[in-house]
C-alpha positions as YAML, in Angstrom:
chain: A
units: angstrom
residues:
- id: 1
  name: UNK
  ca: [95.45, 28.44, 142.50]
- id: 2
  name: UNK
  ca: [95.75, 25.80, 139.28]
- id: 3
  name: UNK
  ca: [99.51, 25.00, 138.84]
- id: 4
  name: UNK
  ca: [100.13, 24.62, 134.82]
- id: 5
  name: UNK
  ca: [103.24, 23.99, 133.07]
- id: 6
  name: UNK
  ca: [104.36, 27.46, 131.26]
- id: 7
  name: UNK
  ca: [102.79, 28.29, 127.69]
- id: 8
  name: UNK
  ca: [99.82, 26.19, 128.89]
- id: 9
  name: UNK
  ca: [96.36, 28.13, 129.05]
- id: 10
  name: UNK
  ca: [95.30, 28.57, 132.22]
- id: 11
  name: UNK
  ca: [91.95, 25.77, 132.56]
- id: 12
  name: UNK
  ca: [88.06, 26.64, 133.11]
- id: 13
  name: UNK
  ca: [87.67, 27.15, 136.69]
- id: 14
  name: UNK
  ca: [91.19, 29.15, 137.12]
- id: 15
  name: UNK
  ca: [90.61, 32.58, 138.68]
- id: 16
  name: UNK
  ca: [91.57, 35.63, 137.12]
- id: 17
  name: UNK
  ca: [92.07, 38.61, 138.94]
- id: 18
  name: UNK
  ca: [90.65, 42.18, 138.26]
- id: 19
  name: UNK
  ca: [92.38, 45.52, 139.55]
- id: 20
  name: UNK
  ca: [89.10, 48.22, 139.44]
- id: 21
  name: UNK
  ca: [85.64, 47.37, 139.71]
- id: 22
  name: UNK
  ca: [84.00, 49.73, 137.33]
- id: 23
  name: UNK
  ca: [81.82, 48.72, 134.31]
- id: 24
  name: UNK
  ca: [85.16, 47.69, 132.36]
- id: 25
  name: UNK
  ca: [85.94, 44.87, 134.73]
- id: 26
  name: UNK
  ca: [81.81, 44.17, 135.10]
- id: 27
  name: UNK
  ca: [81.94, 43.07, 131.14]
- id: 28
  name: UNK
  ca: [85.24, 41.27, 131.28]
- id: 29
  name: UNK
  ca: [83.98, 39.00, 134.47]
- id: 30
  name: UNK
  ca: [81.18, 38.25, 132.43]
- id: 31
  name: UNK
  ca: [83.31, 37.31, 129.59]
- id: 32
  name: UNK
  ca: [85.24, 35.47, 131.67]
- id: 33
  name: UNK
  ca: [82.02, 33.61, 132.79]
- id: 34
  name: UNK
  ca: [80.95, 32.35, 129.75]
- id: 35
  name: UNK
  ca: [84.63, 30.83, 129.33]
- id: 36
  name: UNK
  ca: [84.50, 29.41, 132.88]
- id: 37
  name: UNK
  ca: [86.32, 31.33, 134.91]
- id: 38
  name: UNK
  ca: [85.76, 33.14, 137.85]
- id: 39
  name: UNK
  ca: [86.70, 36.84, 138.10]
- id: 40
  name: UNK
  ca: [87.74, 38.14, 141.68]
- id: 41
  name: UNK
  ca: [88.01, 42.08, 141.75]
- id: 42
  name: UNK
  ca: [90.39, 44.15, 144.02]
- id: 43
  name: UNK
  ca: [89.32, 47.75, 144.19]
- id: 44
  name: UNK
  ca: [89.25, 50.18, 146.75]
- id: 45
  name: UNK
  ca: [85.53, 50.81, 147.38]
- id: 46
  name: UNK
  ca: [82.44, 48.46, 147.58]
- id: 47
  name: UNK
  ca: [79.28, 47.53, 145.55]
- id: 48
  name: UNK
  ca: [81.06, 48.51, 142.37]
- id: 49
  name: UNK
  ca: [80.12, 47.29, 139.15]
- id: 50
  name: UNK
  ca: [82.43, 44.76, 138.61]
- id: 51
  name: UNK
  ca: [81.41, 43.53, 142.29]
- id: 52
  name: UNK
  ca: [78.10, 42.19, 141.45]
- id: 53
  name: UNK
  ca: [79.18, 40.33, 139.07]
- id: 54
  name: UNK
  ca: [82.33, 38.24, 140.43]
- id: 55
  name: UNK
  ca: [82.48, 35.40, 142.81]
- id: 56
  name: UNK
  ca: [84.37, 37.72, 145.12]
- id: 57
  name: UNK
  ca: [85.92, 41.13, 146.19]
- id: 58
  name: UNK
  ca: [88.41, 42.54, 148.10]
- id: 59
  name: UNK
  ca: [88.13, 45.91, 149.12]
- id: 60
  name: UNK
  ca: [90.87, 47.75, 149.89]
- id: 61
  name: UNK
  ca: [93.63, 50.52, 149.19]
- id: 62
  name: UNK
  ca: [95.53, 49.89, 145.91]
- id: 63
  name: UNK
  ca: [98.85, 50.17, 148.35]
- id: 64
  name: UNK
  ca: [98.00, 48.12, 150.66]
- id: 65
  name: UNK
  ca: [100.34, 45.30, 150.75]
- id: 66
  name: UNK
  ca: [99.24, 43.03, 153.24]
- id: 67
  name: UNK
  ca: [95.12, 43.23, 151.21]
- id: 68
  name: UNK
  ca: [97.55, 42.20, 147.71]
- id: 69
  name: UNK
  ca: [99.62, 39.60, 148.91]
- id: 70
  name: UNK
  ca: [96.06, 37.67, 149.71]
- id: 71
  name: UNK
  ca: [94.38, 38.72, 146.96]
- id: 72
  name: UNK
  ca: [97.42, 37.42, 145.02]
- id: 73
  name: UNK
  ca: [96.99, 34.18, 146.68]
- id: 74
  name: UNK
  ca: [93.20, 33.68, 145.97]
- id: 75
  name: UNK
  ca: [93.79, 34.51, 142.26]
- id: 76
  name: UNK
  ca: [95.75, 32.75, 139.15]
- id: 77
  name: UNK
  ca: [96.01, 35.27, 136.89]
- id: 78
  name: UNK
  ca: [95.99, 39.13, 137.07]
- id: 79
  name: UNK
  ca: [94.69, 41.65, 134.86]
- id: 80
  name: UNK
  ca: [93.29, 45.49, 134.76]
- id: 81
  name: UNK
  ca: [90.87, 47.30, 134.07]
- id: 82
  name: UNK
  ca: [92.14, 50.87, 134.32]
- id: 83
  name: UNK
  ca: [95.41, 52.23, 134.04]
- id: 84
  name: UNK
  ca: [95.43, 54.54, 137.22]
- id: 85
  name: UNK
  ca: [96.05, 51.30, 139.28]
- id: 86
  name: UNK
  ca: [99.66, 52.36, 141.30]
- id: 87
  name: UNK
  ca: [102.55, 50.96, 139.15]
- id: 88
  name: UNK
  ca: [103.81, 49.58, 142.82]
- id: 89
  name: UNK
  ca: [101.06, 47.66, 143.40]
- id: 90
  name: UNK
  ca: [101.41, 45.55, 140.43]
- id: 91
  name: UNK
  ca: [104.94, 45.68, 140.52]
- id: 92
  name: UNK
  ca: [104.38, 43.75, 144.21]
- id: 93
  name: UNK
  ca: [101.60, 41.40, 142.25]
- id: 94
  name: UNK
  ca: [103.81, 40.32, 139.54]
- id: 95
  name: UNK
  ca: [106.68, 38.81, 142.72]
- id: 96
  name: UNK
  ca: [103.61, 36.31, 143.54]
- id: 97
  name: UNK
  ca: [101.02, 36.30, 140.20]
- id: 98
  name: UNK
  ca: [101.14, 36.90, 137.03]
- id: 99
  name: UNK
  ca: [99.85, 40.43, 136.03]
- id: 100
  name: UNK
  ca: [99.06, 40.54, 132.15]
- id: 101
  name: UNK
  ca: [99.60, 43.47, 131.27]
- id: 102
  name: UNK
  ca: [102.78, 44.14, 133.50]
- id: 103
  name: UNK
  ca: [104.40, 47.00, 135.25]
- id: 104
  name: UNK
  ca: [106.25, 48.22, 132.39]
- id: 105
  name: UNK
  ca: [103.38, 49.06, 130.30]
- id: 106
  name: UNK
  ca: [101.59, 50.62, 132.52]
- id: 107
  name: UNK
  ca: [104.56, 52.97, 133.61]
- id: 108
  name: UNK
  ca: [104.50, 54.17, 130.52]
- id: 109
  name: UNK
  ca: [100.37, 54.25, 129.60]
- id: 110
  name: UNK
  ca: [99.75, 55.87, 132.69]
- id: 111
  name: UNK
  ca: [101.66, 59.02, 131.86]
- id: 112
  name: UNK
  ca: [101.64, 61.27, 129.27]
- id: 113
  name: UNK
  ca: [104.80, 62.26, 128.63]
- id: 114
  name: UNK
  ca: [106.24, 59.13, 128.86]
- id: 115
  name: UNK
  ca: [103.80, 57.82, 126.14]
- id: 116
  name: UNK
  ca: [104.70, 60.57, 124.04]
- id: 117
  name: UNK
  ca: [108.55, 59.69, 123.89]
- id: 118
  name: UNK
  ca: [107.75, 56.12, 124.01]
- id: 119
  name: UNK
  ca: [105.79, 56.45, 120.41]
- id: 120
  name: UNK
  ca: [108.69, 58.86, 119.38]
- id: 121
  name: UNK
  ca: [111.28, 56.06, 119.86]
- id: 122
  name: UNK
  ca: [109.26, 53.41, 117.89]
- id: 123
  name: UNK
  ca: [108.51, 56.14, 114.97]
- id: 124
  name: UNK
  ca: [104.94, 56.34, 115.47]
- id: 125
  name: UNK
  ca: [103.92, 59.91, 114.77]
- id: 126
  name: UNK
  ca: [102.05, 62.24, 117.29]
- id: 127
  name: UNK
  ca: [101.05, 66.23, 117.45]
- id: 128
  name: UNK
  ca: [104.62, 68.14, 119.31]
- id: 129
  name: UNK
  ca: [104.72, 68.12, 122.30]
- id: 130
  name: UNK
  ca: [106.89, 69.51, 125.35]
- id: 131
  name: UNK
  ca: [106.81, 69.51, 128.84]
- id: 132
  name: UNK
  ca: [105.89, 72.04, 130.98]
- id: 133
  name: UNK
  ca: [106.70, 72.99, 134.50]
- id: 134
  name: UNK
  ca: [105.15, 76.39, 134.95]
- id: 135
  name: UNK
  ca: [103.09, 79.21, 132.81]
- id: 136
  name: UNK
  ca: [106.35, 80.36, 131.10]
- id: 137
  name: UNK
  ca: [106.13, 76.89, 129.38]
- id: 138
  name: UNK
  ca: [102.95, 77.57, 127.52]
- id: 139
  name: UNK
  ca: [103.94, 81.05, 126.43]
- id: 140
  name: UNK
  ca: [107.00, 79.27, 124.79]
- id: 141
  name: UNK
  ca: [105.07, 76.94, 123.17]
- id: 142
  name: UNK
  ca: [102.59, 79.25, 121.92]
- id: 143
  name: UNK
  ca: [105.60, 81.28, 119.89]
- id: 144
  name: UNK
  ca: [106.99, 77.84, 119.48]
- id: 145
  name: UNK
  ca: [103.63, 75.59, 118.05]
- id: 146
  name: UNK
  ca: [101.69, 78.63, 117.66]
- id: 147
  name: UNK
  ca: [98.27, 79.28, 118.74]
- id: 148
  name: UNK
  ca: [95.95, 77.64, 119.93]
- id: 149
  name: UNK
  ca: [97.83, 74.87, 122.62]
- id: 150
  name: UNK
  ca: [96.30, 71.98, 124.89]
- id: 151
  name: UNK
  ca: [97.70, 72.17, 128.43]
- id: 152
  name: UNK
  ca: [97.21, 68.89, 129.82]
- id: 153
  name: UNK
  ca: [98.12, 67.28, 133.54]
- id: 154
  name: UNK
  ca: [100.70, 64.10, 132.87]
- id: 155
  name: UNK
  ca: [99.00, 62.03, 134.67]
- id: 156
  name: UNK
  ca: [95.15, 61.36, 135.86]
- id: 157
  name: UNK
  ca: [93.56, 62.77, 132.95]
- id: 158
  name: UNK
  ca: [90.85, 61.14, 131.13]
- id: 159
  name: UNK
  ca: [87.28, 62.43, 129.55]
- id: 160
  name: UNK
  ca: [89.10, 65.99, 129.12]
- id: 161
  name: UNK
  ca: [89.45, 66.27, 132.74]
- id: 162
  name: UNK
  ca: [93.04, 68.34, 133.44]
- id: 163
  name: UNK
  ca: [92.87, 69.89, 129.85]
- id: 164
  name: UNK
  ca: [93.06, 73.84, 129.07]
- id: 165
  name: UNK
  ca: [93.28, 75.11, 125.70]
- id: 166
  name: UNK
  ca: [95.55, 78.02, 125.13]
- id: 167
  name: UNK
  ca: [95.22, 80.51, 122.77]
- id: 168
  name: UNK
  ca: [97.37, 83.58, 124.11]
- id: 169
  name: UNK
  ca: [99.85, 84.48, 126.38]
- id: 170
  name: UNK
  ca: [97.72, 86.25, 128.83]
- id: 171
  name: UNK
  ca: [95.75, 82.74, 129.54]
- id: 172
  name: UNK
  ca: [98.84, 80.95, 130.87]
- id: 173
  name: UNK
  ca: [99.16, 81.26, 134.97]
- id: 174
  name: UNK
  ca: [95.34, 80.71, 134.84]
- id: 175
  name: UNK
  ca: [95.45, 77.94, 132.40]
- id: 176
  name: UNK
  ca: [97.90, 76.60, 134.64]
- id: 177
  name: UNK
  ca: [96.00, 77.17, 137.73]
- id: 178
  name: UNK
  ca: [92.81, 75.47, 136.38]
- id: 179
  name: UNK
  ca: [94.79, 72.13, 135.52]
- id: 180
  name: UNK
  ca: [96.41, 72.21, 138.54]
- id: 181
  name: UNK
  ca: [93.01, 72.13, 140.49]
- id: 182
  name: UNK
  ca: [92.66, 68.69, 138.89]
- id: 183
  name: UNK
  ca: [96.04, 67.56, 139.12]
- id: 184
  name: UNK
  ca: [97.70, 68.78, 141.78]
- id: 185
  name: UNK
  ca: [100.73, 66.70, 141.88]
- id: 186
  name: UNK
  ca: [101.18, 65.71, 138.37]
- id: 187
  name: UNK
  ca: [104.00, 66.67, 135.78]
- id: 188
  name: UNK
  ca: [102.24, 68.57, 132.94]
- id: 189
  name: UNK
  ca: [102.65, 68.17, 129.06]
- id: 190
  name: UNK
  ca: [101.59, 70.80, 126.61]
- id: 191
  name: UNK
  ca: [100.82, 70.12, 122.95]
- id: 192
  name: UNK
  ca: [99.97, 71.46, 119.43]
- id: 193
  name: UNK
  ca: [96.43, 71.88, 118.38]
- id: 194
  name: UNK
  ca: [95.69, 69.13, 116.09]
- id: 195
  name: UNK
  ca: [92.58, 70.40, 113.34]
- id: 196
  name: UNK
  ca: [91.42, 66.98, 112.64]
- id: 197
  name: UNK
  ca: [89.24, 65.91, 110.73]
- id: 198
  name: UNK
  ca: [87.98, 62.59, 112.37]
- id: 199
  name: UNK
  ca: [89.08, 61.26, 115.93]
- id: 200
  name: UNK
  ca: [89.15, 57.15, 115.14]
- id: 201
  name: UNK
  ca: [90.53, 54.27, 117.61]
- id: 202
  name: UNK
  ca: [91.80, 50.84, 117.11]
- id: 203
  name: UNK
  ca: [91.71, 47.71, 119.65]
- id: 204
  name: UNK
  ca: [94.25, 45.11, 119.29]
- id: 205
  name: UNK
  ca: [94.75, 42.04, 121.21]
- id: 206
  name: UNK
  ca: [98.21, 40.53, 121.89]
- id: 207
  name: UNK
  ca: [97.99, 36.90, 123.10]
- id: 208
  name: UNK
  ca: [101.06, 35.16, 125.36]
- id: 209
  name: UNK
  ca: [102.16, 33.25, 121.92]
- id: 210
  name: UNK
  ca: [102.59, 36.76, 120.76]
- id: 211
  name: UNK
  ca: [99.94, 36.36, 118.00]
- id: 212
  name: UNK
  ca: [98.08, 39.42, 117.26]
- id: 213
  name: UNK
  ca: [94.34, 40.58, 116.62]
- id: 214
  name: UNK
  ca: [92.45, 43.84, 115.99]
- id: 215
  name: UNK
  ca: [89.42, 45.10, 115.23]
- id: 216
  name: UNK
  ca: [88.94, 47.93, 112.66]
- id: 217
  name: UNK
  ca: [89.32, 51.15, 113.08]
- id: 218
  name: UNK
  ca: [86.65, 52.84, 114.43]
- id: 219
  name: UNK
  ca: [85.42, 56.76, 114.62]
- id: 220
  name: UNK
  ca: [84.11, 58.16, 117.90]
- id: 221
  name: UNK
  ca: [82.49, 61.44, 118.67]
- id: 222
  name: UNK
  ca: [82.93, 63.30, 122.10]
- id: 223
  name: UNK
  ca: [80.58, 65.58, 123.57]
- id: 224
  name: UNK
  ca: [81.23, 67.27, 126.57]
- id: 225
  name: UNK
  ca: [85.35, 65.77, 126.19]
- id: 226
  name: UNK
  ca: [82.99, 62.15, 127.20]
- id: 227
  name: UNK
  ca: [82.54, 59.83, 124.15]
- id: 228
  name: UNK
  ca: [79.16, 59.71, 122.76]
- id: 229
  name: UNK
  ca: [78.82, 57.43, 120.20]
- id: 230
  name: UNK
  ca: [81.28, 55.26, 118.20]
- id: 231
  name: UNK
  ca: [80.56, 54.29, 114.36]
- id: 232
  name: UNK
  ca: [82.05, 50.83, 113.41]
- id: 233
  name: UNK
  ca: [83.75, 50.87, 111.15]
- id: 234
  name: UNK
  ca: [85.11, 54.03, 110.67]
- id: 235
  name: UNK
  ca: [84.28, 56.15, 107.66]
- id: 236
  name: UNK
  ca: [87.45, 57.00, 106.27]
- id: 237
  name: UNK
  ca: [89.15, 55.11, 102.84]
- id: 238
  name: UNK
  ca: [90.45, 51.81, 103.17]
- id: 239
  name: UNK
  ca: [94.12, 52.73, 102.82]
- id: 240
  name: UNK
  ca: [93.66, 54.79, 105.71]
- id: 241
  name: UNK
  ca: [92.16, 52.45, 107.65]
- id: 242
  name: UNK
  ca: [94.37, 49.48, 106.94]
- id: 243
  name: UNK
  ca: [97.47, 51.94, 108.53]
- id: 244
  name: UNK
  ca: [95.40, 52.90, 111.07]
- id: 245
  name: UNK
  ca: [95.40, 49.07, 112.48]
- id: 246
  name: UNK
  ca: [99.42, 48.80, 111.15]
- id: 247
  name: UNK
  ca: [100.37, 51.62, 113.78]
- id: 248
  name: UNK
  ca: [97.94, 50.14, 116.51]
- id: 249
  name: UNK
  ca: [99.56, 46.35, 115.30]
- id: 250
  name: UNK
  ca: [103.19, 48.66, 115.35]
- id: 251
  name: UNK
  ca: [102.48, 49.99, 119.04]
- id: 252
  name: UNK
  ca: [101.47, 46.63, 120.67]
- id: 253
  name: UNK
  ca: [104.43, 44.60, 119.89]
- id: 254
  name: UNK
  ca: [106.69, 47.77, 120.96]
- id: 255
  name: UNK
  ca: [105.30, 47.47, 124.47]
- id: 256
  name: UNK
  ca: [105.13, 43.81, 124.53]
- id: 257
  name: UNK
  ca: [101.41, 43.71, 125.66]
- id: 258
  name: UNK
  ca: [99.93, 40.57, 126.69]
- id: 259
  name: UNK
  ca: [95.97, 41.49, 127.18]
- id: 260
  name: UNK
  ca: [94.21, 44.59, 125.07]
- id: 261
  name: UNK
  ca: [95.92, 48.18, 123.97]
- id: 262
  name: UNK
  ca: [93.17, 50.74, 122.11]
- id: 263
  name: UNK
  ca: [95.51, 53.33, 120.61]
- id: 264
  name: UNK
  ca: [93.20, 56.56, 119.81]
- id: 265
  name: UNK
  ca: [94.50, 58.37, 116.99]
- id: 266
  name: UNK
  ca: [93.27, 62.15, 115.17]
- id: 267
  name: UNK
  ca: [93.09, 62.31, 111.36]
- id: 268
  name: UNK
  ca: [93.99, 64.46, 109.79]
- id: 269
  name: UNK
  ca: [92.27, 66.90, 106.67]
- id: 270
  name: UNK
  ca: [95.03, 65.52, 104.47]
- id: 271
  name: UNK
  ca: [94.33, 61.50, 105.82]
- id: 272
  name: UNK
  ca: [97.73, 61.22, 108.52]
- id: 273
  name: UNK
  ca: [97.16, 59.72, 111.58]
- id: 274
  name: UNK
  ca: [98.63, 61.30, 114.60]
- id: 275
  name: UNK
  ca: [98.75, 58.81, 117.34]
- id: 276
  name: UNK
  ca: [97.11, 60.75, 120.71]
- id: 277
  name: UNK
  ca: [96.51, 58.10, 123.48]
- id: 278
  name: UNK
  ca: [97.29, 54.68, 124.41]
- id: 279
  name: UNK
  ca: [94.85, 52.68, 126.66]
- id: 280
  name: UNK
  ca: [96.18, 49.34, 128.15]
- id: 281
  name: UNK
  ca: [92.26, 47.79, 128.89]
- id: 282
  name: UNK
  ca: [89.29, 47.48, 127.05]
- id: 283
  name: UNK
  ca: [87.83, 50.52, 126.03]
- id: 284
  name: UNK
  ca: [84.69, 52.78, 125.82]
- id: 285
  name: UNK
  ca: [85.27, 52.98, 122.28]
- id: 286
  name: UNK
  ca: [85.25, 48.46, 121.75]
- id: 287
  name: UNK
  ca: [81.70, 48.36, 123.41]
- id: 288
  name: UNK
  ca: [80.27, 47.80, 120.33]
- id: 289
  name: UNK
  ca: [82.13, 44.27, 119.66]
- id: 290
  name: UNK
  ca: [80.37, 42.83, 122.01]
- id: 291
  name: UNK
  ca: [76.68, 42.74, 119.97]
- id: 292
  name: UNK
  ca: [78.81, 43.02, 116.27]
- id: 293
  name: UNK
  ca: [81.67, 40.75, 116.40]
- id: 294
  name: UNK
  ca: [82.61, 36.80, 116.52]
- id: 295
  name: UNK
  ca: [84.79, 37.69, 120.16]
- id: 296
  name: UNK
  ca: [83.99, 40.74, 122.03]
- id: 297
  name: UNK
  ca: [87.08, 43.05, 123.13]
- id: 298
  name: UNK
  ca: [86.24, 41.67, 126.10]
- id: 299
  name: UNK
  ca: [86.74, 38.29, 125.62]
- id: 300
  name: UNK
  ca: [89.99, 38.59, 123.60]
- id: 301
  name: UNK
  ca: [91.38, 40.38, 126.63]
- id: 302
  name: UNK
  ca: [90.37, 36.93, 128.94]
- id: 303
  name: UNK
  ca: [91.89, 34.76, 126.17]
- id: 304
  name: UNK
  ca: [94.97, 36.37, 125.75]
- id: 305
  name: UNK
  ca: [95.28, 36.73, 129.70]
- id: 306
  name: UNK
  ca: [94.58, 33.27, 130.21]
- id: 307
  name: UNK
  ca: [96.54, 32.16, 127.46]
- id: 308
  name: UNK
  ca: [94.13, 30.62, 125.39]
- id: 309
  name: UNK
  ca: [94.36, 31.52, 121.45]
- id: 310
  name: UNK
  ca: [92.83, 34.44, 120.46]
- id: 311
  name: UNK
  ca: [89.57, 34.80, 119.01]
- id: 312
  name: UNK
  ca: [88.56, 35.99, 115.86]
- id: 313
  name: UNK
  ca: [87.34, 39.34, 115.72]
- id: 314
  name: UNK
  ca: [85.71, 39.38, 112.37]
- id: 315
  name: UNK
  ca: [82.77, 42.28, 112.10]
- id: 316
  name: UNK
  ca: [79.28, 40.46, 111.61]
- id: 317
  name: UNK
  ca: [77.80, 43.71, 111.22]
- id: 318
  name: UNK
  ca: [78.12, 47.78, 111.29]
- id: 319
  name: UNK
  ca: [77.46, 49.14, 114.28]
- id: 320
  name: UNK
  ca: [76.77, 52.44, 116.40]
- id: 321
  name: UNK
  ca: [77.43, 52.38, 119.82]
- id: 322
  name: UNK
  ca: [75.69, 55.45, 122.19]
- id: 323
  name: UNK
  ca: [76.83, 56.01, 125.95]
- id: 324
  name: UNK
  ca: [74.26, 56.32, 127.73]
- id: 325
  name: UNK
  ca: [75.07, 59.41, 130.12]
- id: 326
  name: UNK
  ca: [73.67, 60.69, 133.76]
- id: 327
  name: UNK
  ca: [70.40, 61.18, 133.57]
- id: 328
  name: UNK
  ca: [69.92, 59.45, 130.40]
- id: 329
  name: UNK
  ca: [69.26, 56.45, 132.42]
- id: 330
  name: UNK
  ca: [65.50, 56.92, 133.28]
- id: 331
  name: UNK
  ca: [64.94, 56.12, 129.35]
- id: 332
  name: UNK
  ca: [65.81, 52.53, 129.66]
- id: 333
  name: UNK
  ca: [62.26, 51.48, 128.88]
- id: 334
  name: UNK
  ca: [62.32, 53.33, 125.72]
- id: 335
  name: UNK
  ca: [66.35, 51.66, 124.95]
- id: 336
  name: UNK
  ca: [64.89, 48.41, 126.30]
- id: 337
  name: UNK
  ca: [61.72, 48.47, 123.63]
- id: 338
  name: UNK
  ca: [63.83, 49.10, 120.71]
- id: 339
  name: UNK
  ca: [64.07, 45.90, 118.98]
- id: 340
  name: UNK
  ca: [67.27, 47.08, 116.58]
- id: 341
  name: UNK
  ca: [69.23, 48.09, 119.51]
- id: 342
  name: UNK
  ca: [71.38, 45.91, 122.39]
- id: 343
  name: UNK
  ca: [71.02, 47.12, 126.02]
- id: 344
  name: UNK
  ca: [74.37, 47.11, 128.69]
- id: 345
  name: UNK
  ca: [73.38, 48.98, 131.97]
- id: 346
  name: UNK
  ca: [76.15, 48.64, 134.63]
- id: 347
  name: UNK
  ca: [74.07, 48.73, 137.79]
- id: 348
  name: UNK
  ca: [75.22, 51.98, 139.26]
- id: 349
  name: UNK
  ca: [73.13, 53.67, 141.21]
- id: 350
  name: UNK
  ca: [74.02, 57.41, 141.02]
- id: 351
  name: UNK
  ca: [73.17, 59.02, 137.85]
- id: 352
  name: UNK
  ca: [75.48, 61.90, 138.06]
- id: 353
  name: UNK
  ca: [76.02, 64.31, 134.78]
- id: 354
  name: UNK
  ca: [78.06, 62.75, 132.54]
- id: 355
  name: UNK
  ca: [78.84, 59.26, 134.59]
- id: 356
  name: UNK
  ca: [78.55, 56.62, 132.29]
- id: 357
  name: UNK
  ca: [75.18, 54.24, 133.06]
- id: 358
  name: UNK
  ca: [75.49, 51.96, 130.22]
- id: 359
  name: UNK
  ca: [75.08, 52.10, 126.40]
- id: 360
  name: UNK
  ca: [73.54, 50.79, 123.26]
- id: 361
  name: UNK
  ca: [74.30, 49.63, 120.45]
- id: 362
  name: UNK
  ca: [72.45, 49.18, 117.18]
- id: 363
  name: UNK
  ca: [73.07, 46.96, 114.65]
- id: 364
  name: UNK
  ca: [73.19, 47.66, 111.09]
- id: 365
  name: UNK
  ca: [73.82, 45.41, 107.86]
- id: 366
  name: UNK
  ca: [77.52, 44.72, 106.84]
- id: 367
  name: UNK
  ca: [78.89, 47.24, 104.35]
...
């Protein structure tokens, strides 16, 4: 490990840590690489994506103490790159590294609910909400909200997985059953049906000098509950766009971030913005920085991590960024042969529906 005074960057050759090894920590090692540093990934199984390209893994159980306290020893710095890593784990990290972003924020990012009142107490508006502990929950939301409702597990949830929508009363022991098969254990959270108009994201950086950067807002369209492309930048008017980044700007500094925070917000028909998720790691919906910007998403994250100034994340270009889903994979010749379009495969090797293999991105002239 590199001893440094406090405030001072962490130097080339320093070792920054990685909690997950899927394709979010792949492009942050190789970030990292390009600034010098090595990347070492903890996550619990091997030959993940993040694996092949890092100077080193350990593989092991996200509570196992005895795996942490070495891997905190081997590292200088820690970081994530998912937000279902065990709040205790990087609560134990943080005693012998640190772990940027910390315990805190992840307590809150990794649960619903919690997110929901944490927004509420800075004044950041969301859809209602309430929390639910059985069916008779969503038939008093339903008279409550009205119809329809989204029925949602706490915790665990991502790509729509441990979401029911709700539209009457009869639905609600088997809407409850059905998110319960995902979610067994978690608290659940139901909410009011938000008709929006656009579903747009912002990623902002917070550095260790507390200096902020983020890139515009951005509008992504699901399929399936899985993103499936991202335009960049978002086509919505300017005014909306400059509070979209003043609520994402609002929401970092609340949670004192040091690292990345994408904050997914719906728009609405009459231009609010309702403030839906909060991711504390790069995110699907950033890919595109990577081929369109002067500093990648991922890149800011190993600056601010490392404590090196942040980048600049001016636009060179528009951009659409396409996941590239399942089966999708066996056209890589045809991706590869496009010259207008940038090619990321991850190096899984199971091409299951909807598992994300990659993506492109194509570059288009600056509005």
């Amino acid at each position: 490990m590199h001893e440094t005074e406090p405030g001072t960057p962490l130097p080339p050759g320093s070792t920054i840590g990685i909690l997950g090894g899927g394709q979010l920590g792949r492009m942050i090692a190789l970030a990292a690489a390009q600034l010098g540093y090595r990347c070492h990934v903890f996550c619990p199984s091997p030959d993940e994506p993040a694996s092949q390209v890092s100077a080193q893994t350990t593989v092991a159980p996200y509570e196992e103490e005895a795996a942490l306290a070495r891997f905190a020893e081997a590292v200088d710095v820690v970081t994530l790159e998912f937000e279902n890593v065990p709040v205790a784990a990087t609560t134990f990290l943080a005693q012998h590294v640190p772990v940027r972003p910390g315990s805190a924020v992840l307590h809150v990012c990794q649960n619903r609910l919690r997110e929901k009142d944490f927004l509420a107490s800075i004044n950041v508006p969301t859809t209602r909400y309430m929390e639910a502990s059985g069916p008779d929950a969503l038939v008093r939301a339903l008279r409550d909200f009205g119809a329809p409702v989204i029925l949602k597990s706490a915790e665990f949830g991502y790509d729509g997985k441990g979401q029911v929508m709700v539209s009457q009363s009869s639905q609600a022991q088997e809407a409850w059953d059905e998110m319960r098969r995902h979610a067994p254990d978690s608290p659940a959270i139901i909410e009011s049906f938000v008709d929006f108009h656009a579903e747009v994201s912002v990623i902002v950086a917070r550095g260790l000098d507390g200096a902020i950067s983020s890139y515009p807002a951005v509008e992504n369209k699901h399929r399936n509950h899985i993103l499936d492309q991202t335009i960049a930048p978002a086509r919505l008017p300017p005014e909306v766009m400059e509070r979209a980044e003043v609520i994402a700007r609002h929401v970092v500094e609340g949670l004192d971030v040091v690292g990345l925070l994408a904050v997914e917000m719906f728009v609405t028909g009459e231009g609010r913005l309702l403030v839906n998720e909060l991711a504390p790691r790069p995110h699907n919906s950033g890919h595109w920085t990577i081929d369109a910007c002067l500093t990648s998403q991922f890149e800011q994250l190993v600056r601010a991590v490392v404590g090196l100034p942040l980048g600049s994340s001016e636009r060179l270009a528009n951009a659409v960024m396409r996941n590239i889903l399942g089966e999708d994979i066996e056209r890589w010749r045809e991706f590869a042969a496009d010259p207008n379009a940038r090619l990321h495969l991850y190096g899984k090797r199971d091409a299951r529906p909807g598992r994300k293999m990659g993506h492109v991105t194509r570059l288009l002239p600056r509005d």
